[in-house]
NULOMAR-591658 format. One record per residue: z, x, y of N, C-alpha, C in turn. Coordinates in steps of 0.001 Angstrom, whole numbers, padded with zeros to 6 digits, always signed. Layout:
<atoms>
ZXYZXYZXY
...
</atoms>
This chain:
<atoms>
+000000+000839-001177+000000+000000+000000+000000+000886+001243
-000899+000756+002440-001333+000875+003622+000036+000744+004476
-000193+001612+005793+001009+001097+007111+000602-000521+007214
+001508-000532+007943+001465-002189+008806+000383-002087+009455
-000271-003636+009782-001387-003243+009977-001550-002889+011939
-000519-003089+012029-000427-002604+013620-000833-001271+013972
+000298-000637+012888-000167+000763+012734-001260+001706+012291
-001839+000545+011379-003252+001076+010748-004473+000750+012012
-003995+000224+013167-005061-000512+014002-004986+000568+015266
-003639+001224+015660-003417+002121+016677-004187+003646+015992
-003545+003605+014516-004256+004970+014380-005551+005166+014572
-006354+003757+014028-007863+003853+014053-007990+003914+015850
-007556+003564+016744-007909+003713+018068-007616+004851+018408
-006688+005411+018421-006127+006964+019076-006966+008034+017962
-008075+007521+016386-008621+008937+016220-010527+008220+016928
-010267+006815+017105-011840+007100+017632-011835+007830+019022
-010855+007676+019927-010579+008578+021120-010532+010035+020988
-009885+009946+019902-010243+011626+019866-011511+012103+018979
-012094+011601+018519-013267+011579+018329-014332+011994+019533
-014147+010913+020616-014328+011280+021389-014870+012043+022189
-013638+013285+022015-012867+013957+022897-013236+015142+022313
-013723+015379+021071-013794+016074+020469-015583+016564+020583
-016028+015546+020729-017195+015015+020874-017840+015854+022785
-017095+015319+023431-017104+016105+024872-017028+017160+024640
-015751+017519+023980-015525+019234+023934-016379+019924+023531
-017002+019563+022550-017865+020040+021911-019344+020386+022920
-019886+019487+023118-020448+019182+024652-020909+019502+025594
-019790+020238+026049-019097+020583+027270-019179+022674+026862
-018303+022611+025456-018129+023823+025300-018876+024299+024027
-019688+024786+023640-020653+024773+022879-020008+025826+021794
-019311+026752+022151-018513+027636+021306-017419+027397+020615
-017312+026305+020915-016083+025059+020318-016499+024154+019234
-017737+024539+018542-018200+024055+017522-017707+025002+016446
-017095+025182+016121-015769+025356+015295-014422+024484+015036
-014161+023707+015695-013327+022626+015738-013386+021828+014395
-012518+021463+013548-012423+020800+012612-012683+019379+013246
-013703+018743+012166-013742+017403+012284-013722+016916+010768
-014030+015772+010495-014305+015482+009254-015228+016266+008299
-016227+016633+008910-017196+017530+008086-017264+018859+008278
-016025+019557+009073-016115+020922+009675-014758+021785+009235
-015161+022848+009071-013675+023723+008678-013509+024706+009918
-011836+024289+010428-011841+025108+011930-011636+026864+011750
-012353+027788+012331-012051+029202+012690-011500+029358+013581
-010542+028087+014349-009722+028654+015688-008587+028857+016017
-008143+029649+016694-006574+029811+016301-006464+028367+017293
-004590+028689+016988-004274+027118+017816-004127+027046+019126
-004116+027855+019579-004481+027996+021245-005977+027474+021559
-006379+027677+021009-008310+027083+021397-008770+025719+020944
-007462+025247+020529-007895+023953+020446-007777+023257+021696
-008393+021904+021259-008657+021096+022887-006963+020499+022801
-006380+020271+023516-004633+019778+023560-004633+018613+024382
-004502+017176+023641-003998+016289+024000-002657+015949+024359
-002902+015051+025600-001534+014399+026505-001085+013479+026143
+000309+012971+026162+000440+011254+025850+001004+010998+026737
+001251+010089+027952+002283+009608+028778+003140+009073+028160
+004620+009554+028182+005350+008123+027268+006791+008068+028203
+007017+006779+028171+007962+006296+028810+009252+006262+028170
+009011+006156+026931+009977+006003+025743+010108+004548+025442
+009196+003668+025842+008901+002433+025432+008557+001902+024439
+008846+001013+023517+008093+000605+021977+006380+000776+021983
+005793+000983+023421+004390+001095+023232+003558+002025+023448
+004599+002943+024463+004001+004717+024280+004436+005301+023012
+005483+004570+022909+005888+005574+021449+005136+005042+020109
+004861+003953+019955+003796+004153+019216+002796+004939+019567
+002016+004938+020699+000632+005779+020397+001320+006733+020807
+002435+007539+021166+002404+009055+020883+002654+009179+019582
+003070+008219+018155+003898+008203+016584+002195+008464+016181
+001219+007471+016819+000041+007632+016223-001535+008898+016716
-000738+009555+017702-000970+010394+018415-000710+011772+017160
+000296+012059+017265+000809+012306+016360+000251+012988+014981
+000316+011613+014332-000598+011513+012678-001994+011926+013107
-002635+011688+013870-004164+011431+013524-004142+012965+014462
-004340+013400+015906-004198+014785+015940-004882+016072+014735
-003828+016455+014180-003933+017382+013193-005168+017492+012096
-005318+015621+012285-006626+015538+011027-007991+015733+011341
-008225+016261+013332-008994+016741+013798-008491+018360+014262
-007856+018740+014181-007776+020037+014573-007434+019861+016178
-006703+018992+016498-006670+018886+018206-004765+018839+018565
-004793+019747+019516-002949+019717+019689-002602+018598+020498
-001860+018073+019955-001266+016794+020696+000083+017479+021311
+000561+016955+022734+001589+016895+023325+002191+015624+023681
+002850+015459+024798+003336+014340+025516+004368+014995+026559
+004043+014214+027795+004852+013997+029119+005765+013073+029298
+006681+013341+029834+007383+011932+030301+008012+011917+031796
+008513+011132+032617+008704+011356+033833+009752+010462+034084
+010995+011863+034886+012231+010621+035465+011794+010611+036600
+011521+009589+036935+011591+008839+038558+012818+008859+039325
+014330+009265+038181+015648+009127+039025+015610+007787+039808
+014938+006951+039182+015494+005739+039728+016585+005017+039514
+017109+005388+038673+018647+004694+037708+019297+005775+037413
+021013+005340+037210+021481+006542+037317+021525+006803+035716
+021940+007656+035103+021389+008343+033544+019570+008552+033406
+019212+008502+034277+017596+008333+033723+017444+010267+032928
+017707+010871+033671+017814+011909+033077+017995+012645+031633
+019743+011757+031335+019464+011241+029755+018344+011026+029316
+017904+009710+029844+016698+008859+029195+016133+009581+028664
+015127+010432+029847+014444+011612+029788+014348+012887+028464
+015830+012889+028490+016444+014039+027889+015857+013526+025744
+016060+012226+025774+016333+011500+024605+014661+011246+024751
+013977+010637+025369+012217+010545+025104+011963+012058+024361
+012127+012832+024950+011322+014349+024807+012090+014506+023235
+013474+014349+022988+014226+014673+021370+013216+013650+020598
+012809+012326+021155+012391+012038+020288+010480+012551+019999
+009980+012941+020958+008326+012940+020914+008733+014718+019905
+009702+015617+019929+009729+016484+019497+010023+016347+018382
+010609+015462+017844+010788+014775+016048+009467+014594+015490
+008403+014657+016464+007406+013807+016381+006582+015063+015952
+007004+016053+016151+006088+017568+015964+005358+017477+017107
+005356+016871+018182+004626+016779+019378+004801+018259+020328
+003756+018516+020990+004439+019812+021168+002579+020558+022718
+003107+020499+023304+004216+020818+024067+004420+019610+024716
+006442+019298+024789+006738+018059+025180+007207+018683+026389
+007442+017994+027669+008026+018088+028920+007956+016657+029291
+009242+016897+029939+010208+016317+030989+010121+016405+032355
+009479+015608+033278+009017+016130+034655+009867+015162+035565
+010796+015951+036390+011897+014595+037387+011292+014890+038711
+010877+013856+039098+010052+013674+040570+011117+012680+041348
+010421+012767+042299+011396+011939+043578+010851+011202+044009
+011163+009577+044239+010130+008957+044881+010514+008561+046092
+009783+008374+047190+010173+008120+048541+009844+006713+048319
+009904+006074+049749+009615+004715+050034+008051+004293+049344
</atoms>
């Protein structure tokens, strides 16, 4: 038996995006046809891969697509990360912050950061 099918529906979206993406890179950088795809075996170290972002809030709906970010990633040869951002609008947000990034790093997500901005009026 298969994920839920929620999950089987995010993964298929976050690898046709990187499909994509992979697809541009390729594209774009012609020496980057080395990149593992389905039909390709990668020669690159892991620095030369293309490195995906996730915004996540730590919400049930970034954190899915960074969970499915995640899984699908690796099965192209592409580094996934994730951002997150305290606004310091509430007081603990920092925590918050602190606890998004423990969790996107459970996640093998990498490189995760924590960015605290200030917002004016």
């Amino acid at each position: 038996m298969g994920p839920h099918p929620a999950v089987a529906a995010i993964r298929l979206a976050v690898r046709r995006v990187l499909h994509d993406v992979l697809h541009d890179v390729l594209t774009e950088r012609p020496e980057a046809s080395r990149v593992t795809t389905p039909h390709r075996t990668s020669t690159l170290v892991a620095d030369d891969r293309p490195l995906v972002l996730v915004a996540c809030s730590g919400g049930a709906d970034s954190m899915a697509l960074a969970s499915a970010l995640a899984f699908e990633a690796p099965k192209l040869s592409v580094r996934a990360g994730a951002v997150t951002v305290d606004h310091g609008l509430q007081d603990g947000s920092d925590l918050r912050a602190a606890e998004v990034v423990a969790r996107l790093g459970g996640m093998r997500l990498d490189p995760v950061e924590s960015v605290a901005v200030t917002v004016g009026r």
